[in-house]
KOLLOLUM-863224 format. One record per residue (C-alpha): residue in one letter; z, y, x. Coordinates in steps of 0.25 Angstrom, whole numbers, plus 5000, padded with zeros to 4 digits. Layout:
% KOLLOLUM-863224
aZYX
...
END
This chain:
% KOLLOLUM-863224
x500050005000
x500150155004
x500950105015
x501550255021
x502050295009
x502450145005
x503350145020
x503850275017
x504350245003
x505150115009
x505650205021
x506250305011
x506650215000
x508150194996
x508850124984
x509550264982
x508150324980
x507850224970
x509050214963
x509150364962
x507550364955
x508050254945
x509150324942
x508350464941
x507250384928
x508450304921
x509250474921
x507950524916
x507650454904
x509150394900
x509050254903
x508650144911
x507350114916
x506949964909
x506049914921
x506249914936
x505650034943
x505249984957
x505850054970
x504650114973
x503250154970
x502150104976
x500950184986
x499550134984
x498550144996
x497150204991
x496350074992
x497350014980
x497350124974
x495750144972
x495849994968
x496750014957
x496050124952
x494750044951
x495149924948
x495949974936
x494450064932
x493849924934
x494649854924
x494649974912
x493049974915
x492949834911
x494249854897
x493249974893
x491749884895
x490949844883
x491249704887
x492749714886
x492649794874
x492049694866
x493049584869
x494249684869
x494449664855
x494949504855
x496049554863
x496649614851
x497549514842
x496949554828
x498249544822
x498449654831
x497549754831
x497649884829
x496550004822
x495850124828
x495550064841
x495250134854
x494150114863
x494950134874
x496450124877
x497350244880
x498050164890
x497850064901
x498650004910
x498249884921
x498849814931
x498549764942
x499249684955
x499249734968
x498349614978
x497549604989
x496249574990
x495549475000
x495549575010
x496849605008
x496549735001
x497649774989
x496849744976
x497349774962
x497249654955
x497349664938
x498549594932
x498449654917
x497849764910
x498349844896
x497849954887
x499249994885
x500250104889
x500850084901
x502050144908
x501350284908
x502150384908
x503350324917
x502450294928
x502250444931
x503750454930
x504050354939
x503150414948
x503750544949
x505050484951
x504550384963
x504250554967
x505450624965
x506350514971
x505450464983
x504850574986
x503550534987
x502350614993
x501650694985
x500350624990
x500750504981
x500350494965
x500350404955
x499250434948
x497750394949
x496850504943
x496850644954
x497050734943
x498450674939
x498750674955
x498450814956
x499250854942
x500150744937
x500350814924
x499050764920
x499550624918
x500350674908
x499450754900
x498350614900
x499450544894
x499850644883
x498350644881
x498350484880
x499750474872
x499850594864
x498550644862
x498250744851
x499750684845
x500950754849
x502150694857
x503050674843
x501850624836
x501550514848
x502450394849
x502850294862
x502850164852
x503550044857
x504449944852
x505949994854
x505450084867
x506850104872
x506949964874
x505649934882
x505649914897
x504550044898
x505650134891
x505450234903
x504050254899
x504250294886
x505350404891
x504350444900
x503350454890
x504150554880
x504550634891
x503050654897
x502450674883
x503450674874
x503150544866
x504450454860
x504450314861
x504650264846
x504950134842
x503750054833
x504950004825
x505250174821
x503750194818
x503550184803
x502250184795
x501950274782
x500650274777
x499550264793
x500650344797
x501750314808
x502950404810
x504350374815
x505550464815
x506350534824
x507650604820
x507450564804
x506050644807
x504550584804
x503650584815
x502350554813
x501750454824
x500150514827
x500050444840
x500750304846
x500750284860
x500950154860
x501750044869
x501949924859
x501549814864
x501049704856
x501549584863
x502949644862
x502749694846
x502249554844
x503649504847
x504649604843
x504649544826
x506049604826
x505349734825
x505149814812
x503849904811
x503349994800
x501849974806
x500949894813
x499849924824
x498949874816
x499149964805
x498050074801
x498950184807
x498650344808
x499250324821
x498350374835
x498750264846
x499050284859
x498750164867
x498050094855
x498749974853
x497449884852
x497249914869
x498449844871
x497549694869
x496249754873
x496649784887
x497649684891
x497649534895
x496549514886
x495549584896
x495749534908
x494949424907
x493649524905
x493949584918
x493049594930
x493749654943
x494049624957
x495349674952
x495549584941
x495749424943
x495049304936
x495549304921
x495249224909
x495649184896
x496049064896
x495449004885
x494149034893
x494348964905
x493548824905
x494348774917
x495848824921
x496048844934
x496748744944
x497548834952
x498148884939
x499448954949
x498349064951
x498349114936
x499149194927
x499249144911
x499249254904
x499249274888
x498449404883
x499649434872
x501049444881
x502049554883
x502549574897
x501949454904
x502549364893
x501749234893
x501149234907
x501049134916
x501149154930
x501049014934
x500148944926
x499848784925
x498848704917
x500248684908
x500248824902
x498748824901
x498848694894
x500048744886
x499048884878
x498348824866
x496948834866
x496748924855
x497849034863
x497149014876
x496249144873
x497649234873
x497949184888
x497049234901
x497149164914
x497249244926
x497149234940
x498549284947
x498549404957
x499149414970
x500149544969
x500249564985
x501649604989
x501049744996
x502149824991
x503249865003
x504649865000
x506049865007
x505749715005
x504749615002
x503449684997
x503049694981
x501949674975
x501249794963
x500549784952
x499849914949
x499749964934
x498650064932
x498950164920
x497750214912
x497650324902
x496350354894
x496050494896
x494950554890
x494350444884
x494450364899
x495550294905
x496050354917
x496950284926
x498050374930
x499450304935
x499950194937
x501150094937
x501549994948
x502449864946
x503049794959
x503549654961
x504049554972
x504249444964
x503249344959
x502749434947
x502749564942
x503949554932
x505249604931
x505949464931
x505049414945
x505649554952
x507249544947
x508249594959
x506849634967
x506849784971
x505649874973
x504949794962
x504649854948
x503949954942
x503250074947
x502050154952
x501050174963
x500850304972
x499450344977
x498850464987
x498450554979
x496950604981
x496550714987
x496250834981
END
């Protein structure tokens, strides 16, 4: 990686520092930070970073082709799917793992991609706090596009553009399932205080006529725009909820984040994908003969919240175990090599590299991104427990010149 910065970082780092940075968030917003924030960010060379940047055009390219388009639709249970489509998505997050390539050379490799909100607004947080309490140059940014480097007021602006749009801040909800009980919490904090929009409850939204409203201090407010992080796998099991409205209602409602992208882009599509950044995928129900060395695949069903269902390690067994008629809701992946490139006090971690997209102007534009480290076996919490310098955070680059 950007290896000065990256010796400098280690040379100047100290639990106090770190301790002091956690205990700066958790002040700020009145509680606990859910997720473990990682020790340190991390500085990627310019080769990467070029590579990132085309790799994840590559892959939107291929989800925005006529091809994809016309298969895009099977990806949507029809129980489940809900009116005024878009054409694009408002929002786009992929992920990729940090390799290496047969030369040697850092390659991003993709893991999984989502037409879904991500973590948009704490990222740009984080980032200013890795600033304010590790001093970090000023030659460093998070951000991809030049014009955000040069006025970082931008970013905020595209996504009040993105979330808000012609609605206002009271007329725009944050809809999750009990929000203050969800790990990305922070987020939404962040998102009311950079734009202004509350996190509500979809159990407090309640329908009259088209219309949504939910009340605040015995007051009705009507809801114009939703920006919406329900995820479906989750809603799907949560049967001890009570709603006054369903997605798939004919709503006067303007969608932020239209729910239907949330199946269009996702595990679905990985099997259309043609990249040297993207490993050899298939619906399982598709391949003719499965492969022997089986220990190089990762099982994955298209419908699973949080990496439920996966199978890192697969045999013929779990194969064998999926009925045939279910087979087409399961891809067969081959595994990536995360390379341990990252330097810490101790043994190196390994990244994985989330690009955030925000459609500006009828495009999508890549503009920050969010970085996960790991030194167990996988990327989850329960293979990093008792690790340190492992977790979430978010990648630093030179800026460009002006």
């Amino acid at each position: 990686m950007l290896s000065p910065y990256r010796q400098t970082f280690n040379q100047k780092f100290t639990q106090a520092r770190y301790n002091t940075l956690l205990a700066d968030i958790n002040a700020q917003f009145g509680f606990e930070v859910a997720f473990k924030i990682c020790e340190t960010p991390i500085f990627i060379p310019p080769t990467l970073q070029l590579r990132l940047q085309e790799a994840g055009e590559t892959i939107w390219q291929q989800v925005n082709s006529e091809y994809y388009r016309r298969e895009m639709h099977r990806a949507i249970p029809p129980h489940l799917f809900v009116p005024h489509d878009t054409d694009m998505p408002d929002f786009a997050a992929i992920d990729f793992a940090i390799s290496k390539d047969h030369n040697g050379e850092l390659i991003p490799q993709l893991i999984e991609l989502q037409g879904f909100p991500s973590l948009f607004c704490f990222q740009h947080f984080i980032a200013g706090m890795f600033r304010k309490h590790y001093e970090l140059p000023h030659t460093l940014t998070h951000f991809f596009p030049a014009e955000l480097q040069q006025n970082e007021e931008l970013y905020i602006e595209k996504l009040r553009h993105a979330i808000v749009a012609d609605a206002t801040p009271e007329n725009t909800i944050l809809l999750e399932i009990t929000p203050e009980k969800q790990k990305t919490r922070i987020d939404f904090a962040c998102t009311e205080r950079f734009l202004g929009v509350k996190p509500v409850c979809i159990t407090a939204v309640r329908k009259e006529g088209k219309k949504l409203y939910y009340k605040q201090n015995g007051k009705k407010i009507w809801i114009e725009r939703i920006y919406n992080r329900v995820i479906f796998d989750e809603l799907s099991h949560r049967t001890d909820l009570s709603l006054h409205f369903n997605f798939t209602d004919e709503l006067e409602v303007q969608w932020a984040g239209h729910p239907n992208w949330f199946f269009k882009m996702s595990k679905f599509t990985l099997p259309f994908l043609d990249s040297r950044y993207v490993p050899q995928t298939h619906f399982l129900h598709e391949i003719a003969t499965i492969p022997n060395d089986l220990e190089n695949y990762v099982l994955k069903p298209l419908f699973s919240f949080a990496g439920a269902g996966v199978k890192f390690d697969v045999t013929r067994a779990d194969i064998d175990a999926i009925p045939d008629n279910q087979r087409s809701n399961y891809i067969l992946m081959r595994k990536v090599q995360y390379e341990p490139v990252i330097e810490t006090l101790d043994q190196p971690a390994k990244a994985e590299v989330r690009l955030l997209f925000v459609r500006v102007n009828g495009k999508m534009e890549l503009l920050t991104n969010l970085v996960r480290l790991s030194k167990g076996k996988m990327m989850g919490v329960d293979f990093n427990k008792g690790m340190t310098w492992v977790g979430g955070t978010i990648g630093f680059f030179e800026r460009q010149a002006v």
